[in-house]
C-alpha positions, 0 to 999 in steps of 0.5 A: 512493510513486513520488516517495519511491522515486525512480520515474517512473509509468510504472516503477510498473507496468514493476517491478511495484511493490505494496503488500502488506498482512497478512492476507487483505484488502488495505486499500491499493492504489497509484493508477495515475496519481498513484503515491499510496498510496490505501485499497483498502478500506474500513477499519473501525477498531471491527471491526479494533481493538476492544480497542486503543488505537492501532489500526496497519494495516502494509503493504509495498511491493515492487518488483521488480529491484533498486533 
């Protein structure tokens, strides 16, 4: 994530950067050292999409201050 939005690690947390997913759980997370997209949480895809196909997760990321 920090390569692909041309950041430094260490603007990863001076812009507040974060990745929001929908719903009440956070399944990513950004990994402080590498600036990786990383899962926060274990996901479950029998319990997420039972009756689809094509089980899709989407997330943001927001970065504070202008780019």
């Amino acid at each position: 994530v920090a390569k692909d939005l041309g950041l430094q690690l260490p603007e990863l947390r001076d812009r507040g950067v974060r990745v929001v997913s929908e719903g009440r759980t956070q399944y990513f997370g950004l990994h402080g050292e590498t600036g990786h997209l990383v899962t926060a949480e274990r996901i479950d895809r029998e319990q997420l999409c039972q009756l689809v196909e094509q089980c899709v997760l989407r997330c943001e990321v927001i970065v504070e201050g202008e780019m």
